[in-house]
C-alpha positions as CSV (number, residue, x, y, z in Angstrom):
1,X,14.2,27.5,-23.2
2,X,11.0,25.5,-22.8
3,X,10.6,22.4,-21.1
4,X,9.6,19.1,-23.3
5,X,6.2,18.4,-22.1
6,X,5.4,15.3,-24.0
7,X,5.4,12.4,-21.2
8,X,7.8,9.2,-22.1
9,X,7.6,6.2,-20.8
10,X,10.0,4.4,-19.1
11,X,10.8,1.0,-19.8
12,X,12.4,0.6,-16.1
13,X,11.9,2.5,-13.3
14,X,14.4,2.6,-10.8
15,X,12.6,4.5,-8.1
16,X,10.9,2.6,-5.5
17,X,7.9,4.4,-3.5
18,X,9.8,4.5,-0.3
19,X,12.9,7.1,-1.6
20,X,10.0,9.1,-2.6
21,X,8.2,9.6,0.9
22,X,10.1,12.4,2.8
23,X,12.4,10.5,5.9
24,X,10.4,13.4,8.1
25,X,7.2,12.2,6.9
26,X,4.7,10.9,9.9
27,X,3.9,8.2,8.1
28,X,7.2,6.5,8.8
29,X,7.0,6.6,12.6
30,X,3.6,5.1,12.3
31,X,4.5,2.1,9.8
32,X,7.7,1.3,12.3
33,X,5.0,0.5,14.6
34,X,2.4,-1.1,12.9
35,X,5.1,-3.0,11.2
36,X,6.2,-4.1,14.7
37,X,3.1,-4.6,15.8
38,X,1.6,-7.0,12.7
39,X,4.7,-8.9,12.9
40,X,3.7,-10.5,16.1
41,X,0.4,-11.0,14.9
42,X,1.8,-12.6,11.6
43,X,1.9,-16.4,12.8
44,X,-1.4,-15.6,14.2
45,X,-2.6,-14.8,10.6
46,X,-0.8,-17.6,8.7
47,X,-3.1,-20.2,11.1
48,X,-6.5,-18.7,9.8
49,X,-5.7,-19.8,6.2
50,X,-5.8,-22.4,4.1
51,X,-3.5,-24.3,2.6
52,X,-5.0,-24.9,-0.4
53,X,-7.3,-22.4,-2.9
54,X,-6.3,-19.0,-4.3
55,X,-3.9,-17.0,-2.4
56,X,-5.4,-13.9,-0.7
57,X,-4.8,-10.3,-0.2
58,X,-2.1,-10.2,2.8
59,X,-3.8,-9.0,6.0
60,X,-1.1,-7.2,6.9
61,X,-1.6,-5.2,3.9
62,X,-5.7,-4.8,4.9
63,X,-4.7,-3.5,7.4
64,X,-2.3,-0.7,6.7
65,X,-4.8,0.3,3.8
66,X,-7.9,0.7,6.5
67,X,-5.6,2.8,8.8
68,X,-4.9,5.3,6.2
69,X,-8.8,4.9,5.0
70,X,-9.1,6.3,8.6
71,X,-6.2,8.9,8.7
72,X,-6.7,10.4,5.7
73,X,-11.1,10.3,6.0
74,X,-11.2,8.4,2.6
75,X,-14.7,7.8,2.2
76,X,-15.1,4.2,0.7
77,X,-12.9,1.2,-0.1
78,X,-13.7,2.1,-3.9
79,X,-12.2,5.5,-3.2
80,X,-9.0,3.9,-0.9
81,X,-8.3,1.6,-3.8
82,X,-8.2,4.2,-5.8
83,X,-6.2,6.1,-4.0
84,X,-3.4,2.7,-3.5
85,X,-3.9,3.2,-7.4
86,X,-2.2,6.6,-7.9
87,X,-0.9,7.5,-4.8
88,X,2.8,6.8,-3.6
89,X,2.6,7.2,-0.3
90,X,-0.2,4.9,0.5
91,X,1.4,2.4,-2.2
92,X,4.7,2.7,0.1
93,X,2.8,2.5,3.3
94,X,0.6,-0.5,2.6
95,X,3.5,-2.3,0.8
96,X,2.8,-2.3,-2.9
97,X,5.8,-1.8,-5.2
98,X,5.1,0.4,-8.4
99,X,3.9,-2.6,-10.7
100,X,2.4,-4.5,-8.0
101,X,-1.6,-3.7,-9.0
102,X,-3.9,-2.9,-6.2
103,X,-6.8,-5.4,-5.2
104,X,-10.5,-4.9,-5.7
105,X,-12.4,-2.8,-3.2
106,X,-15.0,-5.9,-2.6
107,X,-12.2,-7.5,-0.8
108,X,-13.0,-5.7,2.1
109,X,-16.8,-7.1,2.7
């Protein structure tokens, strides 16, 4: 018997990005460590912003997306963004749930 192949959406989704990356995956080891490591740097971050204006695109986020911009040879911000569109395992690694929508490219110049 065949398959229904008409796509239904969900009205909740109770699957978060991270039980979809494999526990083997690489990726983990290395967001253990940047997480460790941007932690410490976190105060450091909080002091280069104001208090007042519109809120801004976490750093620590920045810079999980340009690390995998590197690791994975995506050619331009335009491209990584879309790529934190559609792509679980950057949305897990940089820290974007599934609704949470993804920035603009320009944010990066």
């Amino acid at each position: 018997m065949s398959g229904d192949a008409e796509e239904t959406d969900a009205v909740f989704s109770y699957v978060s990005p991270a039980q979809r990356v494999p526990k083997d995956h690489p990726l983990r080891i290395v967001r253990e460590i940047t997480d460790a490591a941007l932690r410490r740097l976190s105060r450091d971050f909080e002091g280069l912003y104001s208090k007042v204006g519109r809120p801004s695109v976490p750093p620590e986020r920045l810079l999980r997306a340009l690390l995998l911009q590197y690791f994975y040879g995506v050619r331009s911000e335009r491209l990584l963004m879309e790529q934190l569109d559609y792509n679980l395992l950057f949305r897990w690694f940089v820290g974007l749930g599934m609704d949470d929508q993804v920035w603009d490219a320009t944010t990066f110049t």
